[in-house]
N, C-alpha and C positions, 0 to 999 in steps of 0.2 A: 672300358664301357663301349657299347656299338654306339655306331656314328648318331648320333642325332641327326633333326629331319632337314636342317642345313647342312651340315653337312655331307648328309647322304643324297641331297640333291645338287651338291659339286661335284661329286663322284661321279654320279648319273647325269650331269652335263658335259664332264671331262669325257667319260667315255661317248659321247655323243656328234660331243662337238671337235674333239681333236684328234678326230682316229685318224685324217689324212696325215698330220704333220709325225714325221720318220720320227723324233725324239719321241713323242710322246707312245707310240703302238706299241714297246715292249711291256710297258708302264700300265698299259690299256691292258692288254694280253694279263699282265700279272693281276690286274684288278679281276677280270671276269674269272680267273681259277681261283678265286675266295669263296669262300662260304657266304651263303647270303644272308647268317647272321649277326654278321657285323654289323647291319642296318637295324637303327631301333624301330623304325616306320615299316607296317606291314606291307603299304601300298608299295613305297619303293621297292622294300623286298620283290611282290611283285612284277615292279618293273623291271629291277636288275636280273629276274632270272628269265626274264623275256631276253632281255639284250643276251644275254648267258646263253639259253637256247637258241638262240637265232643267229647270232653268229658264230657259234659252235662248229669248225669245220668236218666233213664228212669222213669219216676215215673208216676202210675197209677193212682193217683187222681188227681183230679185238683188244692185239699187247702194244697196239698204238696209242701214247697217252694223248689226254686232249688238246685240242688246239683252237686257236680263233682265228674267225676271218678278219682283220682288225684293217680298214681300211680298203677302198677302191669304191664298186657298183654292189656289192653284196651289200655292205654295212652300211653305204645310204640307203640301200631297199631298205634294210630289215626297221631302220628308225622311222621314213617314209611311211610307211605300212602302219607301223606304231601312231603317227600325226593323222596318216586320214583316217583309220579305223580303231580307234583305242580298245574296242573289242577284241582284236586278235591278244591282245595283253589279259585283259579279263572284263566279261560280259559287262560289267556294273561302270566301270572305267570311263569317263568322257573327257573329251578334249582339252579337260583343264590339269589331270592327274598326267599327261605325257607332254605336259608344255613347258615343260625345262628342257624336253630333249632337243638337240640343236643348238643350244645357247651355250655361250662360251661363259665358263664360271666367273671370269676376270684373272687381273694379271695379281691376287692374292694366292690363287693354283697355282704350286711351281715346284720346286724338287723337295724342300723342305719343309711345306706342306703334305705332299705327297710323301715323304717318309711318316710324319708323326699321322697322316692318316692309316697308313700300315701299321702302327702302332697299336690307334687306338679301336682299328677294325678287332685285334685278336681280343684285347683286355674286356675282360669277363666284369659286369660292373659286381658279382657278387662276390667272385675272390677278391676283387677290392677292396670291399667294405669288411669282410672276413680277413683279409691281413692286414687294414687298421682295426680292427677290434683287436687280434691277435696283439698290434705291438704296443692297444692303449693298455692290454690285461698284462703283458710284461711291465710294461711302466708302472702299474700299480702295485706291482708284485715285487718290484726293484726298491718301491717308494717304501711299502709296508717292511719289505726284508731289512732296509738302511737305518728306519725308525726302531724296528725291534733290538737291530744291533747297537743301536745308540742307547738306548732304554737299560741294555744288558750290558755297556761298558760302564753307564751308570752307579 
């Protein structure tokens, strides 16, 4: 299932708040090349593909895959920019929709969180619920075929 709106606002402090520290920028880097529907909240969505755009590094060929600027004077402009003008994100936006950015999620963000959040960024929540229906309709198919064969040894 996409992140819900806590947790899509750890992500979106994680990349904000920890793009200096070395351990954490490959981590960042692999966050920003996600799809940004792993976010159930529209607004983040929004935000994450601001941050997505914006540190997005410039690359002059076209068979150059993408890359981020993830760390230094770029990616504080680009969050900076985001705090005093929450316009450049989207017209309707005010300073209270870009007020995670900066903040550090706490010491519950850590490698093992960040795996199970790659986790549950990909999990679709309607295959979900379609492969337990899937294995409650084998169960009852398992259940009815045991009773009829017991019925029939009868």
């Amino acid at each position: 299932m996409p992140l819900d709106v806590a947790e899509g606002e750890k992500v979106l402090q994680l990349v904000t708040s920890r793009y200096s520290q070395r351990a954490w920028r490959k981590k960042i880097e692999k966050i920003l090349s996600l799809p940004p529907s792993g976010l159930e909240d529209e607004t983040q969505r929004k935000l994450f593909l601001y941050l997505k755009v914006g540190l997005q590094a410039y690359k002059s060929r076209r068979a150059d895959p993408p890359s981020w600027i993830v760390g230094g004077f770029a990616t504080q402009e680009v969050i900076d920019r985001a705090k005093f003008n929450p316009a450049v994100v989207n017209p309707d936006f005010t300073s209270e929709h870009v007020a995670c950015f900066g903040v550090d999620p706490g010491p519950e963000v850590n490698e093992v969180w960040w795996e199970d959040m790659l986790i549950n960024w990909f999990v679709n929540r309607e295959e979900e619920e379609e492969a337990l229906s899937a294995m409650q309709e084998e169960n009852v198919e398992t259940t009815e075929s045991e009773s009829s064969a017991t019925e029939n040894a009868e």
